[in-house]
C-alpha positions as YAML, in Angstrom:
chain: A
units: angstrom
residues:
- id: 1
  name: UNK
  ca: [32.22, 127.55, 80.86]
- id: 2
  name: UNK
  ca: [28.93, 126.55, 82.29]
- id: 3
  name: UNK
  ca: [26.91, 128.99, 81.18]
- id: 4
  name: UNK
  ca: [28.24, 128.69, 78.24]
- id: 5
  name: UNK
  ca: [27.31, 124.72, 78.58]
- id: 6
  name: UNK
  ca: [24.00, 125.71, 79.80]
- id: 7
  name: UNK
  ca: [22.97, 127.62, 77.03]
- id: 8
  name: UNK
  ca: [23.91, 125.24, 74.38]
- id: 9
  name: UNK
  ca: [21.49, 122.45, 76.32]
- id: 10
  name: UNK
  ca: [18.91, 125.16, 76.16]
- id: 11
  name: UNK
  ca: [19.17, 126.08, 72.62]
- id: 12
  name: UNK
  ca: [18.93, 122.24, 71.48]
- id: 13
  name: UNK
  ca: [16.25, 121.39, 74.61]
- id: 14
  name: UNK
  ca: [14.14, 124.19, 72.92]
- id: 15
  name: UNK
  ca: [14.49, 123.20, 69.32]
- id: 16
  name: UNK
  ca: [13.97, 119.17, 70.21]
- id: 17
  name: UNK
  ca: [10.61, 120.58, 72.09]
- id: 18
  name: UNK
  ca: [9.17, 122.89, 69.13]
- id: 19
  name: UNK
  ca: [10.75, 120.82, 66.29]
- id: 20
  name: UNK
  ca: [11.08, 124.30, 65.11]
- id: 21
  name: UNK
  ca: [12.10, 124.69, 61.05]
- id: 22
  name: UNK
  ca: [13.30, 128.86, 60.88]
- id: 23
  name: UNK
  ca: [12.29, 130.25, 57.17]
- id: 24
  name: UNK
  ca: [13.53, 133.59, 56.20]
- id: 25
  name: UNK
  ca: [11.39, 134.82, 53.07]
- id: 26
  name: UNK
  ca: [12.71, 137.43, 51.47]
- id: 27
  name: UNK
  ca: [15.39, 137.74, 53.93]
- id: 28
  name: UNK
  ca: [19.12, 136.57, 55.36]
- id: 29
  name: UNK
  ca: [19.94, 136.59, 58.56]
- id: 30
  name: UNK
  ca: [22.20, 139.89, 59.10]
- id: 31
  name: UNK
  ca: [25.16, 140.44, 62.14]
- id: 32
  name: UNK
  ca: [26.11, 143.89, 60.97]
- id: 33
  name: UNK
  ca: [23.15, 145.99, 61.76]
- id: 34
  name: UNK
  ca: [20.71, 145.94, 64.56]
- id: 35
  name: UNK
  ca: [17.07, 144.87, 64.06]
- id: 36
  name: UNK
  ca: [13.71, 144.36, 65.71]
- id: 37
  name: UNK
  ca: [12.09, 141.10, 65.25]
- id: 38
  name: UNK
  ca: [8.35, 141.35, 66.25]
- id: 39
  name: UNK
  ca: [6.02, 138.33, 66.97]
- id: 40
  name: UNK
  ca: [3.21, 136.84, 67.57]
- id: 41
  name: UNK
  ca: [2.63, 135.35, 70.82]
- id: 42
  name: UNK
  ca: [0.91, 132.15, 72.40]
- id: 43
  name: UNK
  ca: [3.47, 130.44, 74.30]
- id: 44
  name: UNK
  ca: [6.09, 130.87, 77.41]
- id: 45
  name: UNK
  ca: [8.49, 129.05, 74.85]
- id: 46
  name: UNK
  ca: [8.52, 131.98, 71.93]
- id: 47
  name: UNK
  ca: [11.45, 133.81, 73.01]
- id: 48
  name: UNK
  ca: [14.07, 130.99, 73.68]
- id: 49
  name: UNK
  ca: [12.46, 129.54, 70.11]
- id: 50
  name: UNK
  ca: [13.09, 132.39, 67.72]
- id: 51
  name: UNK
  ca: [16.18, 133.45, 69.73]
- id: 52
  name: UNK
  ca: [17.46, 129.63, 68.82]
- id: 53
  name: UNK
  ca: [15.78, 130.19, 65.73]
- id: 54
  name: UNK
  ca: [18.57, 132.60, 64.63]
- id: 55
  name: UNK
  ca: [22.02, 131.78, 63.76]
- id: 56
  name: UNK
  ca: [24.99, 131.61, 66.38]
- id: 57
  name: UNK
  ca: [26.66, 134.82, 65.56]
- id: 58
  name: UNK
  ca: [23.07, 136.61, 65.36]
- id: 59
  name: UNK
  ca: [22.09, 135.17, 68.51]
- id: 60
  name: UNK
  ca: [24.96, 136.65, 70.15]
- id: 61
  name: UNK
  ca: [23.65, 140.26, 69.18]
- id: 62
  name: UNK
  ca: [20.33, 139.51, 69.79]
- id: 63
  name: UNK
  ca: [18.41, 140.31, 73.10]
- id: 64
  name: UNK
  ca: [15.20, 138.78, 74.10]
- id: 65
  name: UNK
  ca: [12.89, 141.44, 76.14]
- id: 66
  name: UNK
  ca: [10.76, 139.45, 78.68]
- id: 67
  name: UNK
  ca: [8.78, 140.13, 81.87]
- id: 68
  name: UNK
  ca: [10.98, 140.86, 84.63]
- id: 69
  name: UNK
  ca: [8.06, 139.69, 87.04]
- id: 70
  name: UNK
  ca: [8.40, 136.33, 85.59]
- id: 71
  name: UNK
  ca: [12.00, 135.84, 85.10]
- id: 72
  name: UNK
  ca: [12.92, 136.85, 88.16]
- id: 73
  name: UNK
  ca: [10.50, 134.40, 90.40]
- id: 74
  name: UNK
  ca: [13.19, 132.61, 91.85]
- id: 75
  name: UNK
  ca: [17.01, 131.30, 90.84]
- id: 76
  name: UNK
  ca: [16.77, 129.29, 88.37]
- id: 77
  name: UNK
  ca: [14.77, 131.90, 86.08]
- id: 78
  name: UNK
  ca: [17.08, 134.60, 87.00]
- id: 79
  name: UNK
  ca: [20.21, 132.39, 85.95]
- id: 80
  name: UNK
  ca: [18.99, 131.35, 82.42]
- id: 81
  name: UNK
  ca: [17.28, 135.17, 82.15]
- id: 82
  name: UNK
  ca: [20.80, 136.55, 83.01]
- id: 83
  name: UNK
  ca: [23.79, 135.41, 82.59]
- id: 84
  name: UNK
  ca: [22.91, 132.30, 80.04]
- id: 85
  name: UNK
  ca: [19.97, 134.27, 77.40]
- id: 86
  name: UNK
  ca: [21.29, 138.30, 78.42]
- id: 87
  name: UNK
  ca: [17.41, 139.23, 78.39]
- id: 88
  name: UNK
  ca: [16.06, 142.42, 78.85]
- id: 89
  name: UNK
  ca: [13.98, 142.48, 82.15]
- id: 90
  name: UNK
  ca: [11.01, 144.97, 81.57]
- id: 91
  name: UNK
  ca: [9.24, 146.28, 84.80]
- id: 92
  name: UNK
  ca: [5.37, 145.40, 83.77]
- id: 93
  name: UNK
  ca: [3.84, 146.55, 87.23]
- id: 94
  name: UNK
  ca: [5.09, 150.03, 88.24]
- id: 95
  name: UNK
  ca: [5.26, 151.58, 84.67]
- id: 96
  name: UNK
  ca: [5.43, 155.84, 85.25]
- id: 97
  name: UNK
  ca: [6.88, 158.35, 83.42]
- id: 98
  name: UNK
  ca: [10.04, 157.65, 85.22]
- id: 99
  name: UNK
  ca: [9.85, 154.11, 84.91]
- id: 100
  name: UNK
  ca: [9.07, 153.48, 81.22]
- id: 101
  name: UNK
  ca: [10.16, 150.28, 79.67]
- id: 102
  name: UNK
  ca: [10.80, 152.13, 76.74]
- id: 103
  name: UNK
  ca: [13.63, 153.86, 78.10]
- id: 104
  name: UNK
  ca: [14.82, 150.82, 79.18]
- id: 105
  name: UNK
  ca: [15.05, 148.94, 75.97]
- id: 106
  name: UNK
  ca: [16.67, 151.81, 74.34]
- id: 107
  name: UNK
  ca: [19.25, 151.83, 77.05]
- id: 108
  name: UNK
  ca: [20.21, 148.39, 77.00]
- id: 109
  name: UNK
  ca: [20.08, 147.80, 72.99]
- id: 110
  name: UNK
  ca: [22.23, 150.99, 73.08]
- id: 111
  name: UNK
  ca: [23.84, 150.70, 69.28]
- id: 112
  name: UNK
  ca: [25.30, 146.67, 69.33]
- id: 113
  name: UNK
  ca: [21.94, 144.65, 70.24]
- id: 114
  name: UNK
  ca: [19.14, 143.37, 68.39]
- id: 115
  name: UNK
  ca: [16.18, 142.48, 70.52]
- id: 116
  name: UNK
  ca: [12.98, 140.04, 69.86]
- id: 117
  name: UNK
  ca: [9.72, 141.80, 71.43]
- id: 118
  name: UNK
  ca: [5.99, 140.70, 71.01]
- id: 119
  name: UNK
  ca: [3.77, 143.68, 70.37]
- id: 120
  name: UNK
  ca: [1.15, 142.24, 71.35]
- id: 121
  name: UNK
  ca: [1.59, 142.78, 75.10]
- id: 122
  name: UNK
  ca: [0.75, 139.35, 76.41]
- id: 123
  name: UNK
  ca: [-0.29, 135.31, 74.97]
- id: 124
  name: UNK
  ca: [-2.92, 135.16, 72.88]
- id: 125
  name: UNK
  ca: [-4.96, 131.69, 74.48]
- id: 126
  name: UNK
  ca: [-7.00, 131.11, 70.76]
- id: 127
  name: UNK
  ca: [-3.87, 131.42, 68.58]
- id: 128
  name: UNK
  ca: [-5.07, 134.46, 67.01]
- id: 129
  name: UNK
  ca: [-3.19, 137.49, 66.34]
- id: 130
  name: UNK
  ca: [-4.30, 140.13, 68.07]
- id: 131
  name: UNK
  ca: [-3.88, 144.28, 68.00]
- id: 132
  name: UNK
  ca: [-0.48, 145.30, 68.74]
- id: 133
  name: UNK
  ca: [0.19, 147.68, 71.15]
- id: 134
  name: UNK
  ca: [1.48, 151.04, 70.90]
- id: 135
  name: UNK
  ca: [4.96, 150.43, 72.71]
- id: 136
  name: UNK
  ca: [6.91, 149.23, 69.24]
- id: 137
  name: UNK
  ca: [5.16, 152.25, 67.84]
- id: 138
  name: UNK
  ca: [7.01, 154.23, 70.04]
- id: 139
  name: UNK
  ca: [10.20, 152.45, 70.10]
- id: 140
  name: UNK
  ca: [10.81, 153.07, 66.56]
- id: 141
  name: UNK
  ca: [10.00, 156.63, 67.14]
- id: 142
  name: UNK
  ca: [12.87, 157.04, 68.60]
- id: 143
  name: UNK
  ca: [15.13, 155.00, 66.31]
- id: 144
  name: UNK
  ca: [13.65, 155.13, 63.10]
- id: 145
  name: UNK
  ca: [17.07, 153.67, 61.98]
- id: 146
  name: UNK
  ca: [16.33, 150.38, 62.91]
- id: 147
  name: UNK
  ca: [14.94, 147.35, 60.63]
- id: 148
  name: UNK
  ca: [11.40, 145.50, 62.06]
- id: 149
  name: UNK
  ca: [11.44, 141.44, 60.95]
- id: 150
  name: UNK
  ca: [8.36, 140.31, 61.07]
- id: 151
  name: UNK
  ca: [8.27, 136.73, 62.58]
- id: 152
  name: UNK
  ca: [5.60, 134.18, 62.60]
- id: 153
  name: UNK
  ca: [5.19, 131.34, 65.26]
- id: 154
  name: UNK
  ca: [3.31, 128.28, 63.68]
- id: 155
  name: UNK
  ca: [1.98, 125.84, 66.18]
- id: 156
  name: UNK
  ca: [2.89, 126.96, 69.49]
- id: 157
  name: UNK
  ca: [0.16, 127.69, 70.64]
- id: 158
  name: UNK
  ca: [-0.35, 123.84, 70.48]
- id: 159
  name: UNK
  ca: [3.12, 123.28, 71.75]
- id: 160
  name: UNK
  ca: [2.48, 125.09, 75.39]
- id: 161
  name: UNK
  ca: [-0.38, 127.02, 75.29]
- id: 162
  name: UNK
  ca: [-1.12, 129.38, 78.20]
- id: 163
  name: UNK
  ca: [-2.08, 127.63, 81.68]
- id: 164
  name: UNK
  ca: [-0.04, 124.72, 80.10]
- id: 165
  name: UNK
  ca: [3.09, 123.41, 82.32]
- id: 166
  name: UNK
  ca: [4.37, 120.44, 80.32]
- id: 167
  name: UNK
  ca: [5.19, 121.00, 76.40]
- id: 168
  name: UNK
  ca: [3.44, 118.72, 73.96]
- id: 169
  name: UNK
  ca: [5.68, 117.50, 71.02]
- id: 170
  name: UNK
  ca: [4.57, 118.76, 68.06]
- id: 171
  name: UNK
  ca: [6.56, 120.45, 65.15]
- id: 172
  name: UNK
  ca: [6.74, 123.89, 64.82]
- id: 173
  name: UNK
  ca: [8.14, 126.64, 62.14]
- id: 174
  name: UNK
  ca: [9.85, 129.95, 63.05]
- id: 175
  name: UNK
  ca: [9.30, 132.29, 59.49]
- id: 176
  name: UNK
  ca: [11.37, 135.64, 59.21]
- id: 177
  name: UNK
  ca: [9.99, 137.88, 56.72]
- id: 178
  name: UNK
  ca: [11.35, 140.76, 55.04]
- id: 179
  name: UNK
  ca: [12.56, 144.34, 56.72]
- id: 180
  name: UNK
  ca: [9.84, 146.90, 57.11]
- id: 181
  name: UNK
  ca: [10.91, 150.38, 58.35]
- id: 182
  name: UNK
  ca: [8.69, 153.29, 60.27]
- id: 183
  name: UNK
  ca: [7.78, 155.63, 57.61]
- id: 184
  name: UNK
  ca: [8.16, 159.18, 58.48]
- id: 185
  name: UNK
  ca: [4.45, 160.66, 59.72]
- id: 186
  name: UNK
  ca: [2.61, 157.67, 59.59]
- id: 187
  name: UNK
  ca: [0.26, 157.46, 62.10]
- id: 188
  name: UNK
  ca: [1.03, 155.26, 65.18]
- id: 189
  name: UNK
  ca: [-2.98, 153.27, 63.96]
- id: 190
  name: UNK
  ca: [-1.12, 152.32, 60.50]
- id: 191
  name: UNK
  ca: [2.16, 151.68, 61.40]
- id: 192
  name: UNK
  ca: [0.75, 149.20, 64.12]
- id: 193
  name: UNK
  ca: [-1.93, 147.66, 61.40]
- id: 194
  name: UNK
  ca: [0.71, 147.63, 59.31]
- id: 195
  name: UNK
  ca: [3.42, 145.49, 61.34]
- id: 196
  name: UNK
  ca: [0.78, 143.67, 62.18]
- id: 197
  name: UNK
  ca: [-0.11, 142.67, 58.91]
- id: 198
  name: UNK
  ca: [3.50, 141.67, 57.80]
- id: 199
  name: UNK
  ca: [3.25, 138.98, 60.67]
- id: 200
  name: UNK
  ca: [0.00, 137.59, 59.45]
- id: 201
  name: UNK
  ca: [1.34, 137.57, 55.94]
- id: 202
  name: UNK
  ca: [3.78, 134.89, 56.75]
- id: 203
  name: UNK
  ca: [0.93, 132.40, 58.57]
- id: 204
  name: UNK
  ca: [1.68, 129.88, 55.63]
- id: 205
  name: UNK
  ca: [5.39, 130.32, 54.72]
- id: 206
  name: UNK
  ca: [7.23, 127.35, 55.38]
- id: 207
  name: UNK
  ca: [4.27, 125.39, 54.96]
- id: 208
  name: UNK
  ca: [4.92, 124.35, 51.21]
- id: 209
  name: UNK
  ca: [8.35, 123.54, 49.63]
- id: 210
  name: UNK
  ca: [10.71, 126.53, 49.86]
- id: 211
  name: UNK
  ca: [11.15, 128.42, 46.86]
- id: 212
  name: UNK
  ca: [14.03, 130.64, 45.69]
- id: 213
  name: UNK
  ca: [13.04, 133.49, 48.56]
- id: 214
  name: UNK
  ca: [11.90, 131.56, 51.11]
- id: 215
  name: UNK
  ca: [14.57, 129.79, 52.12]
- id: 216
  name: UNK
  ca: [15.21, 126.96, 55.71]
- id: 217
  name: UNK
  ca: [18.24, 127.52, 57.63]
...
């Protein structure tokens, strides 16, 4: 009961702070199937504000992946990381062969969860998008199966940019575009220009009036 109580004050605390609006363009949210929503990233907030972002019964499938150097520096981070948001810790310090977040992820989505990653590897400070790394690359490898949303944060990086402690208030929008797959031999330098250009696409969705495919929820 109060984690359960504890999550709902999160959920709301985050969407007060971002004054987040979530778009999906050419998209519905979707409970059935698992998916990976990919991001940009510019803000400690980006996580808890897509995973609010998404409706109740999606959230419940859906599994933020976060730094497990930062989540677990002390109680309170390990509380709302566990029990109350169900992240997925990823080791970011003593990667090997043996160790590979990638392995990880796979274990813990096994076939029920969705989970929200940010290929870029780390906050972008200028609000730019930058290269994505090669872990998604990899990750879809693996399960080629599985649907990529591309997901566009507007404004956080004026919300709580990096080196930032307290949030300005400032509104934000959360825009879901539409499913991309990994197409069989594509090269891991395309598919990663590629993703990363189905993020940038959606820098001014949500911006205008919604039209018939671009729909607020």
């Amino acid at each position: 009961m109060f984690t359960s109580l504890v999550r709902a004050f999160l959920i709301l605390l985050a969407k007060f702070i971002s004054g987040a609006s979530a778009f999906w363009v050419d998209n519905q949210p979707d409970e059935s199937g698992q998916r990976i929503y990919i991001a940009n990233h510019t803000s400690h907030l980006d996580g808890l504000v897509i995973w609010a972002a998404l409706p109740p019964n999606v959230r419940a499938k859906t599994r933020l992946v976060a730094a497990k150097d930062y989540w677990t520096g002390g109680p309170i981070r390990r509380f709302l990381s566990g029990p109350v948001m169900n992240a997925i810790l990823v080791d970011r310090e003593n990667v090997s062969k043996r160790n590979n977040p990638l392995y990880h992820m796979l274990d813990e989505m096994g076939d029920r969860y969705s989970i929200i990653i940010f290929p870029e590897g780390g906050r972008s400070t200028t609000g730019v998008v930058g290269e994505f790394k090669s872990g998604v690359f990899y990750l879809v490898k693996k399960r080629p199966d599985l649907e990529l949303v591309p997901v566009y944060l507007a404004n956080m990086n004026r919300i709580l940019p990096k080196g930032v402690i307290l949030p300005v208030f400032l509104l934000s929008r959360v825009v879901f575009g539409p499913p991309i797959w990994y197409e069989r031999n594509e090269s891991k330098e395309q598919f990663l220009a590629r993703a990363r250009d189905k993020v940038l696409q959606l820098k001014d969705a949500g911006a205008r009036r919604p039209n018939e495919s671009e729909k607020s929820v």
